[in-house]
Every structure is written in C-alpha cells, then in structure tokens.
C-alpha positions in Angstrom: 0.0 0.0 0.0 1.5 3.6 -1.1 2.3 6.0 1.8 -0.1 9.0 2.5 1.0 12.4 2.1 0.9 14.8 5.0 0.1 18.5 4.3 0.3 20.9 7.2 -1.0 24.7 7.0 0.4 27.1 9.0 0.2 31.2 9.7 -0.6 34.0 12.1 -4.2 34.4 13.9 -6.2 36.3 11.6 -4.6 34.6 8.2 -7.2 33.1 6.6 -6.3 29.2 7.3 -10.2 28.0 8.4 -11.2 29.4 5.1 -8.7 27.9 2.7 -8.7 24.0 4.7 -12.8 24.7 3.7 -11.7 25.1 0.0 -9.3 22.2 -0.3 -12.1 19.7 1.7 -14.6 20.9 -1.3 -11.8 20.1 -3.4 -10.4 16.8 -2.1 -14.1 15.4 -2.3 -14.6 16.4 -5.7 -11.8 14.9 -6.6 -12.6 11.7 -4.8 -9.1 11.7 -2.5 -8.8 9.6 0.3 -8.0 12.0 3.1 -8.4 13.3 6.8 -9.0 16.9 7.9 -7.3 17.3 11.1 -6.5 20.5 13.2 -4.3 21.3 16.5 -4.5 21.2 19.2 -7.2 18.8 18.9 -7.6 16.0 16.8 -8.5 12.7 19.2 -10.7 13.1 21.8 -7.5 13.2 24.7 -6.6 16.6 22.2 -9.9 18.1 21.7 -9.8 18.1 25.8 -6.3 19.5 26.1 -7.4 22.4 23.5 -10.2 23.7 25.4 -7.7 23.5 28.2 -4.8 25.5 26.6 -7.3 28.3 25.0 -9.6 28.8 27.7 -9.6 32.3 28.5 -9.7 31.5 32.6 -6.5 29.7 32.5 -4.4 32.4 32.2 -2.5 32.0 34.9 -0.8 28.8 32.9 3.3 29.4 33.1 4.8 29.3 29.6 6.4 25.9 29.7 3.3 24.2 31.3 1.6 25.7 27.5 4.3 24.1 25.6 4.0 20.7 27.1 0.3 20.3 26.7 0.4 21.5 23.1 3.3 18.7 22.5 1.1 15.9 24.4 -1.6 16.7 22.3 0.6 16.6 19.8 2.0 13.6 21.0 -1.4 11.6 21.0 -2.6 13.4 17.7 0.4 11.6 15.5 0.2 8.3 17.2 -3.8 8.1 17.5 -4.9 9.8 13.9 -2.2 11.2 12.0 0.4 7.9 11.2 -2.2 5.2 10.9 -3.7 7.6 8.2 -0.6 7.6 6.3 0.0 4.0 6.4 -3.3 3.8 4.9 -2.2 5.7 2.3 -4.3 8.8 2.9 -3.5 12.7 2.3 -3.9 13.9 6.1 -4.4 18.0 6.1 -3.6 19.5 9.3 -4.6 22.8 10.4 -1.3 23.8 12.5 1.0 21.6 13.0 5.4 21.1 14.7 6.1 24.7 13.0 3.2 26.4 15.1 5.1 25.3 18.5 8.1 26.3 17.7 6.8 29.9 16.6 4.4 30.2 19.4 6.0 28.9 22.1 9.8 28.5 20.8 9.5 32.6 19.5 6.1 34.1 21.5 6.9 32.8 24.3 11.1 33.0 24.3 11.4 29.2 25.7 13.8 28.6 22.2 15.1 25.6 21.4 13.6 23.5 24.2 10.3 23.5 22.2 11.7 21.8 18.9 13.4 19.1 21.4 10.4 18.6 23.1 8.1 18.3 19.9 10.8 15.6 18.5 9.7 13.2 21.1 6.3 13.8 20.4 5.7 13.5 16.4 8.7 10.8 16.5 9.6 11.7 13.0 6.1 12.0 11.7 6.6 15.6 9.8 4.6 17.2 7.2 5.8 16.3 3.0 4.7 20.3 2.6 4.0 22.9 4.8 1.8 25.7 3.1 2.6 28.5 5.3 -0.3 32.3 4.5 2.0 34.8 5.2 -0.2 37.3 7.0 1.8 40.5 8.7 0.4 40.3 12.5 -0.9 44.1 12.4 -3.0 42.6 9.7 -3.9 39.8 11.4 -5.3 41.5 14.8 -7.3 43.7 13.1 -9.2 40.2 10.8 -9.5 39.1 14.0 -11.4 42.3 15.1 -14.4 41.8 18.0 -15.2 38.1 17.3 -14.4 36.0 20.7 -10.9 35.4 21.0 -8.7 32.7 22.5 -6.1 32.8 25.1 -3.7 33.2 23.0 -5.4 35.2 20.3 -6.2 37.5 23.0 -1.7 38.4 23.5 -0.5 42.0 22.8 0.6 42.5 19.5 4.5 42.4 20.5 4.1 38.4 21.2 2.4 37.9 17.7 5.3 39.7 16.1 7.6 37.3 17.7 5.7 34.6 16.1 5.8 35.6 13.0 9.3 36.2 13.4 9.4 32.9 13.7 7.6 31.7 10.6 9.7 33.7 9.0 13.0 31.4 10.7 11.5 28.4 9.9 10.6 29.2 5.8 14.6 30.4 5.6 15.6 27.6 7.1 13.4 25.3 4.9 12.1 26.5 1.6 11.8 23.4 0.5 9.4 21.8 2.2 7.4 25.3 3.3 5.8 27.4 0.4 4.7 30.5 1.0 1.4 32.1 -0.2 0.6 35.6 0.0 -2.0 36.5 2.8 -2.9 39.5 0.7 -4.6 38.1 -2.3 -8.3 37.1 -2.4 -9.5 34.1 -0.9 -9.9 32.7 -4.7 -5.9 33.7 -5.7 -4.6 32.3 -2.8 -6.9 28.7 -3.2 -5.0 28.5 -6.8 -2.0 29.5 -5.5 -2.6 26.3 -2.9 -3.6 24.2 -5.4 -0.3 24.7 -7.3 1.9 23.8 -4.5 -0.3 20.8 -3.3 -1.0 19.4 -6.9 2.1 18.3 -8.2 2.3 16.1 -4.8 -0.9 14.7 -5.2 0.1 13.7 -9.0 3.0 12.1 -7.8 1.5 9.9 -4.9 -1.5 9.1 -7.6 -4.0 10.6 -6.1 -5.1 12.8 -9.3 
C-alpha cells in the first residue's frame, strides 16, 4: 500500500487558514481523494480536551512551559492516535497547525527557544509534514481580521508576542524553503486557493492521487 501524504498549514491568527482548509475539503471530495481533515491542538478526543484546556480564556494563569507541554502531548497523542495510521493507509492527512506552530508560538512568543523543537521531537517521533503551506499574514494585519469576534487565550496576546511569532515563521521558511511554500495573505480568498492548489497538486500527482 502507497504512503499517504501529510500537508500541514500554517500562519498568524487572523490569516485566513479556516477558510482555505474549507476550500481544499470541497476540493479533495470532488476529486474523490482519500483524506483526513485534522487541526491542532485537537484531533483525538484526549486533544480536543487538552485544547479547550490551553485556550480557555480563565487559564491564564498557565506558566509558559506548562503551555508548551500540553500542546506537545496533544501533539504527541494526535500523531500516534490519527495522523500515522492515516498515512500508512495511504491517505493525504491535512492538518490545520502543525510542529512549525510550537516552535513559533512557544519557541519565538513565548522566548522558551530551542527546548520546544526538542520537546516536539519526542512527540511526532519523525512523523513531519511532506509540505508545509505557510499564509503569510503580517500580525498588524492579522489583529485587526481578528477584530471583536471572541478570541482565545492566545489570540487574545499583545501584538509584540504575535510579532515574535511571526518572526518565527519567518526562521523556519529560511531555514526550509523546501518543504514550506509560501502564499501571499494579501490576495483574495480565490488567488490564494490557486496558488494552494499549485503547490499541493504536483504532490498529489505524484503519490497518484489525481
């Protein structure tokens, strides 16, 4: 049986992410592809509980490593419960944050550096995304998207912690353009689903799925 392909997207608060993992579900089913729509924090039931945890507004009293370690056991139980037996069934699994969100949240917003990316290896155990679609979105930008709606706990940090997040997004696409592509926040919703669709579909040509 072929190997699955994983797909992770990534990007600020406020980027636009919900709306394009919509587009590529209408487009995976026309398109008859075996897949699984995932998100994190969350995915299993043990993750779905650990989200509401880490974004509850009340819990803000959480120290920064404590947030860090619950993101990677979620993480943890998300690749060996859902994510891995996927792709040895030869699915496309398309996850809505993925390792590159907790080393820019917590590694750069939250200043705990390189622990994070140590910590996160134990958890996905090698299990990384084949392409990382990464909606580059500048912060500012971002908050203001955002706007009234009812934010999370961390959705609800000052601007200065969001910029060091996307300071580190920007780290992570220097350090590998290869496997992250970056698509322009700016465009419409309908340039950046093309522009999507031209980094995903040569992968999903070459595993045979189209």
């Amino acid at each position: 049986m072929k190997k699955g392909l994983f797909i992770s997207l990534e990007g600020p608060d406020g980027s636009g992410k919900s709306t394009q993992i919509q587009y590529l579900k209408s487009y995976f089913d026309e398109n008859n592809i075996p897949c699984v729509f995932t998100r994190e924090p969350g995915g299993t039931d043990i993750g779905e509980s650990l989200r509401e945890f880490i974004l509850d507004v009340n819990n803000g009293s959480m120290c920064d490593m404590t947030e860090a370690l619950l993101y990677a056991a979620s993480r943890a139980q998300h690749v060996s419960q859902l994510i891995a037996p996927a792709l040895e069934e030869g699915k496309v699994v398309v996850c809505d944050r993925f390792l590159d969100s907790g080393i820019a949240y917590q590694g750069y917003g939250r200043n705990l550096g390189e622990c994070v990316r140590v910590i996160n290896e134990y958890a996905v155990q090698g299990c990384l995304p084949d392409l990382t679609i990464f909606i580059d979105v500048d912060p500012e930008i971002g908050k203001l998207r955002i706007g009234n709606r009812e934010n999370d706990r961390l959705e609800k940090e000052k601007l200065l912690f969001h910029k060091r997040v996307y300071e580190g997004y920007m780290d992570l696409v220097k350090a590998e353009p290869r496997r992250i592509k970056t698509i322009d926040g700016r465009k419409s919703k309908e340039a950046m689903r093309h522009d999507i669709l031209e980094e995903i579909n040569p992968l999903l040509r070459d595993g045979g799925f189209i």
